[in-house]
Every structure is written in C-alpha cells, then in structure tokens.
C-alpha positions in Angstrom: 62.5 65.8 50.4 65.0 63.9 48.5 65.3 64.4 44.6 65.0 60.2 44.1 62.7 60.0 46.6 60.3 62.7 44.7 60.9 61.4 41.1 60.0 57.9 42.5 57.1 59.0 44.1 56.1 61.4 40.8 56.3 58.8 38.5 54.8 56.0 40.2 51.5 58.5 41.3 51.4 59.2 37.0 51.6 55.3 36.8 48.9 54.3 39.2 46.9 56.9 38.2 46.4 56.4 34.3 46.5 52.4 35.3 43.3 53.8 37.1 41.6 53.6 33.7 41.1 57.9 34.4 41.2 59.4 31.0 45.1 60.1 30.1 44.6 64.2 29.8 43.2 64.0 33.5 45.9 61.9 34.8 48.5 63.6 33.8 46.9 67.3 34.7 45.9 66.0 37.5 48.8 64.6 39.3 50.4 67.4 38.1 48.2 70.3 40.1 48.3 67.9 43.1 52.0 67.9 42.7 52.6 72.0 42.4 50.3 72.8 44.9 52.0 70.3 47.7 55.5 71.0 46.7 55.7 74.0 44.2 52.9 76.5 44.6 55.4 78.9 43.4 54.7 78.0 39.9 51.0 78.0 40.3 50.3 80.8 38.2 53.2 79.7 35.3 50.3 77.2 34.6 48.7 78.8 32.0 51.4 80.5 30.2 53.1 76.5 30.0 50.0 75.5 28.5 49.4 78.0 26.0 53.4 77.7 25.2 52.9 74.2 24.7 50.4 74.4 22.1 52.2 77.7 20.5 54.3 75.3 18.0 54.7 75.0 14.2 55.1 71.4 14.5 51.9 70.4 16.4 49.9 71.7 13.0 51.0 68.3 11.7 48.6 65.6 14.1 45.5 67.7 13.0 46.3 67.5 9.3 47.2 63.7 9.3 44.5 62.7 10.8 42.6 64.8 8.4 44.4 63.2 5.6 43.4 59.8 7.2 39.6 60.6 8.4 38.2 60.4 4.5 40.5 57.4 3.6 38.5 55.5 6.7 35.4 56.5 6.0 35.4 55.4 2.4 36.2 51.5 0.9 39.8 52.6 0.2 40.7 49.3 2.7 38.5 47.1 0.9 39.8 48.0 -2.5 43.3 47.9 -0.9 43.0 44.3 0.8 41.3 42.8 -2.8 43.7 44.2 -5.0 46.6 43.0 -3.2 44.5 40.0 -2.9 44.3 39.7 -6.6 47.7 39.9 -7.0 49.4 37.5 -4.3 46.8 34.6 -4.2 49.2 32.3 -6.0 52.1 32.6 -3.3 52.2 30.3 -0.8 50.5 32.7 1.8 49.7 34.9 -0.8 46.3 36.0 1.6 48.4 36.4 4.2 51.3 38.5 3.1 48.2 40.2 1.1 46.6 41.7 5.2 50.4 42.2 6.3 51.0 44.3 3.6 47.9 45.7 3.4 48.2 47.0 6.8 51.5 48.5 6.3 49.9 50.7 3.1 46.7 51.5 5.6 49.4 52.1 8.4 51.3 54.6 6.2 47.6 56.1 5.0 46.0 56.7 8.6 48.7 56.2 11.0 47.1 55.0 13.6 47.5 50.9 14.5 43.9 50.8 15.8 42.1 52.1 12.9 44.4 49.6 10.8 43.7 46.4 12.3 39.8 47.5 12.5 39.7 48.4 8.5 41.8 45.6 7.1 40.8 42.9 10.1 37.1 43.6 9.2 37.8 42.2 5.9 40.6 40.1 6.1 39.7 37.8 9.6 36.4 36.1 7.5 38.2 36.3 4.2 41.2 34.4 5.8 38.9 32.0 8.0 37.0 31.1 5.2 39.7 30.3 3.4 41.4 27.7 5.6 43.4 30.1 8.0 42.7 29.0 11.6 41.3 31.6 13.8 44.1 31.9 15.9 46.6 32.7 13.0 44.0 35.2 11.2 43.7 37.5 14.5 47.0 37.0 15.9 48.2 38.3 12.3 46.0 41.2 12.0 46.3 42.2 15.4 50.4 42.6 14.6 50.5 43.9 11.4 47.9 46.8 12.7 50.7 48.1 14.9 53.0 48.8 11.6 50.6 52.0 11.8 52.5 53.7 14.2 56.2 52.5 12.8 55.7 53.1 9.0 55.5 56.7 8.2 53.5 58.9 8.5 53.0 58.3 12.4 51.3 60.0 14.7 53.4 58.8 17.7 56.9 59.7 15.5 55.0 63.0 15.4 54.9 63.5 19.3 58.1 61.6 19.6 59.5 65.0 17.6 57.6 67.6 19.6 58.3 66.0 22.8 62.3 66.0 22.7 62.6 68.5 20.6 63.6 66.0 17.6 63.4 66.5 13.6 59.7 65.3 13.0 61.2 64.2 9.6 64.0 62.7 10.2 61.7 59.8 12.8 59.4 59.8 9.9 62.3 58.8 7.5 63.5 56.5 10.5 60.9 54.2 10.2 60.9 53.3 6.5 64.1 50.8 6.8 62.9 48.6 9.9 59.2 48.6 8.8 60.0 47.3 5.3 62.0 44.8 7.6 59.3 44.3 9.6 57.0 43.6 6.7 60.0 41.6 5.0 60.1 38.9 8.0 56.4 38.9 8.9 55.3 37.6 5.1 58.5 35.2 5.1 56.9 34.1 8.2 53.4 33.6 7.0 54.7 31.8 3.7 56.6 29.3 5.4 54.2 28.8 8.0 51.7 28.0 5.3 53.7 25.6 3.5 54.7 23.7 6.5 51.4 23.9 8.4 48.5 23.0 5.8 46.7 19.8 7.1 43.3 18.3 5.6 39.9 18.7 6.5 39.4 17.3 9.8 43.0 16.4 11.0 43.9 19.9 12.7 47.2 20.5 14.9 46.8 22.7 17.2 45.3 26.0 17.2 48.1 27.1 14.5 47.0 25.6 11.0 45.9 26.0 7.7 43.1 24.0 6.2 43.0 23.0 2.5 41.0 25.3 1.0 38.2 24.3 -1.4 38.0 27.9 -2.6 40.2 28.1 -5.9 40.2 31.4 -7.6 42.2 32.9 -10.7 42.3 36.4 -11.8 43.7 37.8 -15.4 45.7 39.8 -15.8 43.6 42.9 -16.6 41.7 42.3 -13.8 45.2 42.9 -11.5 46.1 45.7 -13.6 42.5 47.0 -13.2 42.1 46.8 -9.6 45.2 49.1 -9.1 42.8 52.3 -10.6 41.4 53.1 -7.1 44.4 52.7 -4.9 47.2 54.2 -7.3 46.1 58.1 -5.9 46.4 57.2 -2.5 49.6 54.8 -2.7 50.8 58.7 -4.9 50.1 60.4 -1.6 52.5 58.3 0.3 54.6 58.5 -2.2 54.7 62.2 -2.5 54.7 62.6 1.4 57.7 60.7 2.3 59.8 62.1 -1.1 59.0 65.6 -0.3 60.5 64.7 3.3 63.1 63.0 2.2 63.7 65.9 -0.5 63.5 68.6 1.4 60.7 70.6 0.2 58.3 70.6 2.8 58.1 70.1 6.1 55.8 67.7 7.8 52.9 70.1 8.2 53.0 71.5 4.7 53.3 67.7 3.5 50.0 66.3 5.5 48.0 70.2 4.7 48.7 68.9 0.9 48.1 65.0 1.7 45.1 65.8 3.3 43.3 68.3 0.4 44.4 65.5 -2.2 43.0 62.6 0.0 40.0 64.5 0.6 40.0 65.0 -3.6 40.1 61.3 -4.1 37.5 60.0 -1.7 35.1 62.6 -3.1 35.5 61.5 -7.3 36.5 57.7 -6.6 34.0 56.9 -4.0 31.0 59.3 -4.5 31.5 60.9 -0.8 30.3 64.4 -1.5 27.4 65.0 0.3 27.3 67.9 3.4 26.2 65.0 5.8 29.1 62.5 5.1 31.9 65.4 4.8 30.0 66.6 7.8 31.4 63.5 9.9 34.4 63.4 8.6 35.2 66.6 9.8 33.8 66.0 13.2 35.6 62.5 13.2 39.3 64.3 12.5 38.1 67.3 14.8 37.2 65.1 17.8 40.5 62.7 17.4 42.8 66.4 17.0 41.4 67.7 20.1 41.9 64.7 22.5 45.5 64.2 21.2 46.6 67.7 21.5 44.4 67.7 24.7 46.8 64.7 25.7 49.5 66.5 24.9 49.2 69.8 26.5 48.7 67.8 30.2 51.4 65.9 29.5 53.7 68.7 28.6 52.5 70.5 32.0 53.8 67.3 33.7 56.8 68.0 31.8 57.4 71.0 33.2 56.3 70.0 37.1 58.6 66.8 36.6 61.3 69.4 35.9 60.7 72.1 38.3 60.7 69.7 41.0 63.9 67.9 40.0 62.8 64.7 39.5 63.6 64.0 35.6 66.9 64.8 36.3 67.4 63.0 39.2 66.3 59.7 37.7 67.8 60.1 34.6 71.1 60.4 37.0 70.0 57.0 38.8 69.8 55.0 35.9 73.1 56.4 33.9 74.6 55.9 37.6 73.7 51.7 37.4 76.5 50.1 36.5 75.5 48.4 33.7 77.8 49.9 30.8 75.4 51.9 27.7 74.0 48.7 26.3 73.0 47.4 29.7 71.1 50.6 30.3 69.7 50.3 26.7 68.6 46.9 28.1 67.0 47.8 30.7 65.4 50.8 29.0 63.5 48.3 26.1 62.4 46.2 29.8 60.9 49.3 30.6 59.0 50.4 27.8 57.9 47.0 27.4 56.3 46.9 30.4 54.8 50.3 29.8 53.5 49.6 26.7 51.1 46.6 27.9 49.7 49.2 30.6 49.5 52.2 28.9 48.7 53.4 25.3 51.2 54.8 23.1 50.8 58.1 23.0 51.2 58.4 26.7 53.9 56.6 27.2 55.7 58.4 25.0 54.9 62.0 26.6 55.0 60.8 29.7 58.4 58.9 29.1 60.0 60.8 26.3 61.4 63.9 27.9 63.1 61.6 30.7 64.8 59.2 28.8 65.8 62.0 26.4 69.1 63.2 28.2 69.9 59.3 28.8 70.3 58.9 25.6 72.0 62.0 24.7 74.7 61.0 27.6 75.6 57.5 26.6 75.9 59.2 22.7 72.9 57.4 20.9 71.0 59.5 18.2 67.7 60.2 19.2 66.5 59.4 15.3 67.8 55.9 15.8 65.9 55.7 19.6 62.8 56.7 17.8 62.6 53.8 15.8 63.3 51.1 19.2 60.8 53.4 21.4 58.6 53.0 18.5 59.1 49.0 18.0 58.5 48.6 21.8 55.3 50.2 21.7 54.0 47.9 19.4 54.7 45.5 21.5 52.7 47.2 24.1 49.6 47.2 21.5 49.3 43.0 21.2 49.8 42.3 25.2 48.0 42.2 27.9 45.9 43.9 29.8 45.3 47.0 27.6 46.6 45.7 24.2 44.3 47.6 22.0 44.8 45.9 19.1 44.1 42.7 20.9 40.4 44.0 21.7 40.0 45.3 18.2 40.6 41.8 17.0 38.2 40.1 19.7 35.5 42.7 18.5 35.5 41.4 15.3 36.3 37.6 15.3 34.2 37.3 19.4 34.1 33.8 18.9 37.9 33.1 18.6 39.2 32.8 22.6 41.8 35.8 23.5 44.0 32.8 24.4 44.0 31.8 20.9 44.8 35.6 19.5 47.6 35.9 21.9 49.0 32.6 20.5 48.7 33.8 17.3 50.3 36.9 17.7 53.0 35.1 19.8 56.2 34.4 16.7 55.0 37.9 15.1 55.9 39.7 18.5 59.7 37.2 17.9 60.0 39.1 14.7 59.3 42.5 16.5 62.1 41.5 19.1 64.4 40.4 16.1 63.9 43.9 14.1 65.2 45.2 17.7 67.5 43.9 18.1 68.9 44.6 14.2 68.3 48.1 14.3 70.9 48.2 18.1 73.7 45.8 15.9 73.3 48.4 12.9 72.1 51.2 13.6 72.3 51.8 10.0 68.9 50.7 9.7 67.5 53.4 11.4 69.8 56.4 10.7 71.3 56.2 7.2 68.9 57.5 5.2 67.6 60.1 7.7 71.5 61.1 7.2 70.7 61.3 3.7 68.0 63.5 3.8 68.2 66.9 2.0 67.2 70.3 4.3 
C-alpha cells in the first residue's frame, strides 16, 4: 500500500474514531491494534514492552505530582479568597472586576493547571458576582470561559508537560515558554475589559446589544488594611508559584522535584489555612489526584503505542514529507499548521491532540529550523482556541453549567474579541520569537 495512502488512512481512522465520542485511551489503542494486526502483526508482541517503555520515564513523575499540588488547592476556598482579594484591590479601575477574574484565572491557571478546573472555580464565583454587578451575561461567560484556558499556557501546565515527553523536549524550558506570552495574554485581555467598560456602560433599561455594562448600584470601598489583610491566605500559594518557576528558571530542580516539593507545601497550606485535616476530606483528595493521574497517563501510554504503529508503518514520516513537500515556503507551512490545530482543537481535547499530533509535526518543525520551545507556546495558544469553540469546547460547557440561563450563542459572542486577542498573541510570538525563547535561553542548567 502506499506510504500517503496509509498515513491518510491512519490518521483520519484516529480522527473519526475519538470524534466518535469513544473515550481517548480506547481510540487511540484501539485503532492502533486494528492497525498492527492488518498491516504489522510483526510487531504484535513489541506491544507490551512499548507500553511499559513508555511509562519507564523520569519525566512522566511530573503530571502525577502537579495535579497533586493542585487537587488540595481545589478542594479548599483558595479561589474564593483569590477572586475577593483581587477583588478588593482592583474595584476602583475601570473594569477592576473584570481584570480582577482574568487575573484571577491566570494565578488559578498557574496553581492547578488545568483550564477546566479554572473557569469552574473562579466562574462559580465570578459569573454572579459580575452579573450582579452590571456585567451582561454574555460578557461575564465569554470572559471566564477565555481566561480559563490561560490554565494550560501559564506555567505549570500539564499539556507543556506532555508537549516535553512527547517530542522529547526540555519540560522546563516550555514551562519557562509560556510566562512571556501569557503575561501578554493577560496584558491585552484586561486592556480589553477596561476599555470595553468605559465605552460600553449604558443605564438601567437602555441596553445595546448583548455586550454591555449596566450602572451598577452596588458601590463598595475597602481600607487599606482590609487589602493588605486579604493577601494572608493567598501569599503561601502565590510563594509556591513563585518558588516553582525560579527553581526552573534557576536550575535547581527539575520539574518533578519542583511539583514533589509544590505539592507537600500546598498540601501544608490547605491543611493550617483552611482546617482540611480530617482522613475523609484528605481521603478525596487523594483519590481526586489518583483518578485524574491514571486517566492522563492512561491517555498517554495509547497514545505513545500509536506513536510507535504510526512509525512502524511509515506513515509519520511520509506526511510530514507531504506537507514540507507543499510549496508554500516555511511560514506558509507554519500557516497551515495553526489551520490545522485549530481545527483540531474544536474537535478534540488538548491533551489528545497534542499526543496524537505532537510526534508528527515534530520533524516539521525541526526541518524548516524552528525551535520546538518557541512551537510549544503557538501549539499551546491554538489549543486554547480549541477549548472556547464549538462542538466540544469544554470550557464553553463549564460556563453553560453554571450561568444555564445565559444562551450558548450569547457565550460564544462573548468570548468572540478575547479569541482576537489569542490570534494577536500568535501572531506576536511568529514576528518575535523573542517572546517565547529568550528567557528559556536564559535559563541556568
């Protein structure tokens, strides 16, 4: 059969398959038995020694232990505390509520690294609190639903994490990656919400549109030792983040040993700030980051195993060869590539994309001489994307769980010029790669 024929016919079964709405493990294990005992029995019995080999790695230890470090900051009011504090300190800025859930989600996104679990713990506050307060329902949810995804961009991320193992790239250096054009990303998104709430605030009664801000009758003040108060219960965990990223950046630890210490301390904190000692609530917590390790790493080892078949037969490297063979010069490829993960990303979840797509794209980019630090970061970006659009934007449904009333119509709309700002940091980070790569570059070990 013919290499492009075979990769075409690969990749498109993966597609269909997980499109399916299968679970993502059994998709990808399971096109890739039907796919070695039709054209490679041969490598039938390799099967168990390429899973086991896939698992035996240093760098894996790291997705356990993060989400370890982020099961007890979930579980506890860390968001609450996070969202009023903030709150507390920004309600005088034009869009001070605003730029208080956008930033919020950033600090939860660099806590928990996951965008899901973001836009559920600072949404669950922030949607009412905003609502209430004169935010119409289609700019509350289309803002929490995109600043949730800054939990996979803003380190430490889980995706950056299978990103690393996946191609083979310094788990560190993505982490690092990500600081520049999330801060950027933040930047734009609160300039955005400040202007649109000076330009957009209308009276009682005389909205425009399903974008608006109401004049709110709530007026509230806070002294000064009240701000400076409310900082006592997040300082510890905004010192995790802190220590996490500097010991990357620094050299003295590697990712693992950074969330194994992260993870003890966060534990540490929950238990003396919010009282959660007992056996039957560490219980959960365990079970929560035990259930969430095994499904990713579950998720991993099938899609490494497709990996491998993909390779065996051929077909990564004949349609990596196909697309550097399109005559569209390194930046038209690099085009097309974002078009592709795009579209990926509003059918299937992060994670998978990114094993599934990862390994393939890899020598692409290697052969038209990008770094793959700096393709981290636009992978990454992309994928965010994929979490606010439809049909299986899963930040979209964790926004309709908990505003049901507001139309999805309404949340897409609202999420619309956020998803501009997403194409905008793109599009940055490809002009200057800079962005991205310098202060990876700079990083010590």
């Amino acid at each position: 059969m013919n290499e492009n024929f075979m990769a075409l016919l690969l990749f498109s079964s993966a597609f269909v398959l997980l499109m399916s709405g299968i679970p993502i493990w059994a998709g990808l294990a399971g096109i890739s038995l039907a796919f070695i005992l039709i054209f490679a029995p041969h490598i039938l019995e390799a099967i168990p020694v390429v899973l086991y080999g896939s698992m035996d790695n240093f760098a894996l230890l790291a997705i356990p232990l993060f989400i370890l470090l982020s099961a007890p900051i979930a579980a506890s009011n860390a968001s609450r505390d996070l969202y009023e504090t903030l709150h507390k300190w920004l309600h005088k800025i034009p869009g001070g509520l605003g730029i208080a859930n956008v930033i919020g989600c950033g600090i939860f996104a660099a806590l928990c690294g996951s965008s899901p679990a973001t836009a559920a713990a600072i949404g669950g506050i922030g949607i009412p609190e905003m609502r209430k307060r004169g935010y119409s329902p289609a700019l509350a949810a289309g803002l929490i639903a995109h600043a949730g995804t800054l939990g996979i961009l803003i380190p430490p991320s889980l995706t950056m994490i299978l990103y690393g193992v996946a191609t083979e790239t310094s788990i560190g250096k993505c982490f690092i990656a990500g600081v520049i054009p999330g801060f950027l990303l933040i930047a734009l998104s609160c300039a955005w919400v400040g202007i649109i709430v000076f330009y957009r605030k209308v009276k009682p009664g005389k909205r425009r549109g399903v974008y608006y801000i109401e004049e709110s009758a709530v007026k509230e003040s806070f002294s000064l030792a009240e701000r400076f108060s409310s900082l006592v219960k997040i300082l510890p965990f905004l010192l995790i983040i802190a220590g996490i990223m500097g010991s990357l950046y620094g050299g003295w630890a590697t990712p693992s040993e950074a969330a194994a210490l992260g993870a003890v301390l966060a534990l540490f904190f929950v238990m003396t700030i919010y009282k959660i000692y007992r056996p039957s609530e560490l219980w959960k917590i365990f079970i929560k980051a035990m259930n969430e390790s095994t499904m990713i790493l579950l998720i991993m080892a099938s899609a490494l195993l497709f990996a491998y078949v993909s390779s065996d037969l051929y077909a990564t490297q004949a349609m990596g060869q196909m697309i550097l063979d399109m005559p569209l010069g390194k930046w038209g490829i690099i085009f097309m590539i974002n078009i592709l993960l795009l579209l990926l990303g509003c059918f299937i979840p992060p994670a998978a994309v990114i094993l599934m797509v990862a390994p393939l794209l890899m020598p692409i980019i290697s052969g038209l001489g990008f770094d793959p630090v700096w393709f981290s970061v636009i992978l990454t970006i992309n994928l965010e994307i994929g979490l606010v659009t439809p049909p299986v934007g899963l930040n979209l449904y964790i926004v309709k769980s908990i505003a049901p009333d507001v139309p999805m119509s309404h949340v897409l709309l609202g999420a619309a010029p956020f998803l501009v700002i997403d194409i905008i940091v793109i599009v940055c980070v490809c002009i200057w790669p800079e962005l991205a790569v310098w202060l990876p570059n700079k990083m010590i070990g």
